[in-house]
C-alpha positions in Angstrom: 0.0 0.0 0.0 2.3 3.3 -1.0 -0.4 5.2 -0.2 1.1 5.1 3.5 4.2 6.4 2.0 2.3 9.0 0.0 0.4 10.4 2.9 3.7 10.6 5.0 5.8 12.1 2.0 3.1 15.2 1.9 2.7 15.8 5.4 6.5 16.3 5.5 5.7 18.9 2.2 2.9 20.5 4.2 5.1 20.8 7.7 7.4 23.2 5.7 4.4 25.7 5.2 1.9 25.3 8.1 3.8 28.1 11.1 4.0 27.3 14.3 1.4 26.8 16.5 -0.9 26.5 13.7 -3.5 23.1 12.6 -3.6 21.9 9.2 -7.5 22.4 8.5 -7.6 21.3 4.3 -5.2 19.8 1.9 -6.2 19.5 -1.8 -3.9 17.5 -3.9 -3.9 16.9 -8.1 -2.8 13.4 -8.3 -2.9 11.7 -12.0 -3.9 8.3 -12.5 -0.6 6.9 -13.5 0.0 7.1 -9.6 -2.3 4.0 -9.3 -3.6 5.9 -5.9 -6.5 4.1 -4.6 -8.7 7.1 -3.1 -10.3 5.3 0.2 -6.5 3.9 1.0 -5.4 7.6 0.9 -8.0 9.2 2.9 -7.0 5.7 5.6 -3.4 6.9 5.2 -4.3 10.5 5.7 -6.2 9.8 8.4 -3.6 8.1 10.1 -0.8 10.1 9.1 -2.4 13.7 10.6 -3.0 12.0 13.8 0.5 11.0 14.0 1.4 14.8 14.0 -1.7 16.1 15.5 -3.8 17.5 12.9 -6.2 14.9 13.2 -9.3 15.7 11.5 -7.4 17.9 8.7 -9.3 16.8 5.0 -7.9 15.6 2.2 -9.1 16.7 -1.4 -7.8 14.8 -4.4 -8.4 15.6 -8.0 -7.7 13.0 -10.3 -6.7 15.0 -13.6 -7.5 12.3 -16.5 -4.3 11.5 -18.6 -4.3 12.6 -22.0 -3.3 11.5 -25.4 -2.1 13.0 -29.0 -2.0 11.3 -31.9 1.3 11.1 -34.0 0.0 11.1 -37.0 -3.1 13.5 -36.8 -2.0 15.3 -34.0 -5.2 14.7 -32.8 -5.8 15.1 -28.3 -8.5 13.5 -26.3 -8.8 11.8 -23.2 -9.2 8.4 -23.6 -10.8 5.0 -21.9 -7.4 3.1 -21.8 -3.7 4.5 -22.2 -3.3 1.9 -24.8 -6.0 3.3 -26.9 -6.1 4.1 -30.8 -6.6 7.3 -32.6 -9.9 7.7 -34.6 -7.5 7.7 -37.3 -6.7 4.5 -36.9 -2.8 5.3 -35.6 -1.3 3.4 -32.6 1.2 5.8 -32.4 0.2 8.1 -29.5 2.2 10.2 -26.8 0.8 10.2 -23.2 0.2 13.4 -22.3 -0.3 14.3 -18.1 -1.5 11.9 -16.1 1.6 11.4 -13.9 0.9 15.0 -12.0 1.5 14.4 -8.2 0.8 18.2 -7.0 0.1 20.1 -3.1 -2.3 22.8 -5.0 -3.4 24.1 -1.9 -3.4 24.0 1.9 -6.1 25.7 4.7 -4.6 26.2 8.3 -6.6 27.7 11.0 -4.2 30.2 13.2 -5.1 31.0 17.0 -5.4 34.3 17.9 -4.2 35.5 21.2 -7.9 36.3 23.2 -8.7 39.7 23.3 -9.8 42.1 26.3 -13.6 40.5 26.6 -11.8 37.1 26.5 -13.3 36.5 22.9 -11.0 34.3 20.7 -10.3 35.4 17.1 -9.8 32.5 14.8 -8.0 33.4 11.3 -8.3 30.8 8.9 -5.4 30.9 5.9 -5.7 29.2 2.6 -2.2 28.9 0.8 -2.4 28.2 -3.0 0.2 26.9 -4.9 1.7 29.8 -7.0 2.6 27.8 -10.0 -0.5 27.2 -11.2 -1.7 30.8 -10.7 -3.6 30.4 -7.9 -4.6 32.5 -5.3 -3.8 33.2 -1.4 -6.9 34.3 0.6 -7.1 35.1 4.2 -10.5 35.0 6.3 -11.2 36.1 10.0 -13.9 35.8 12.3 -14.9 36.3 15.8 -15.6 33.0 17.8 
């Protein structure tokens, strides 16, 4: 089961941006299907893995991008049933294209607050996006 493996190898990733004194809240993942991941063994894995460190609880979101191919011959793309598949063209020359991505796209950590004077707790809850797929960083507070 590297799905064990998997869930271990991205909390390490994650560590590096979660601060101190923060909980991991979200993780959303791209994994492609060339990974072979079995989605139930990963959410087991995560489970177990963010309890280990004490984030237990945190989600896991995978996407599962679909592989893609591109005819030789036609240059024809599409996103086909089976890798091994043939171009409408009738060509068995194709090029996988994708399908092997194994991304951290984004990450939500809730940050404690010292309490204020009226012994209310402000919670902050940070989402971090990953940058090199042009996404975004957004930042949401609210009174408890």
């Amino acid at each position: 089961m590297h799905e064990v493996s998997i869930a271990q190898s991205l909390i390490e990733l994650i560590r590096r941006y979660v601060p101190a004194h923060c909980r991991l809240l979200r993780a959303t993942v791209r994994i492609g299907p060339m990974h072979a991941l079995e989605p139930e063994a990963m959410r087991l894995a995560w489970t177990i893995a963010t309890t280990e460190v004490g984030w237990a609880g945190a989600k896991l979101d995978i996407e599962s991008p679909p592989w893609r191919l591109r005819c030789a011959a036609c240059g024809r793309c599409w996103a086909p049933g089976r890798v091994d598949e043939a171009c409408t063209c009738g060509c068995t020359n194709v090029e996988i294209m994708g399908g092997d991505e194994f991304q951290l796209d984004s990450i939500e950590v809730d940050t404690p607050v010292v309490p204020d004077r009226q012994k209310r707790v402000t919670s902050n809850r940070t989402r971090l996006h990953n940058t090199e797929t042009g996404a975004r960083h957004e930042h949401q507070s609210s009174n408890c």
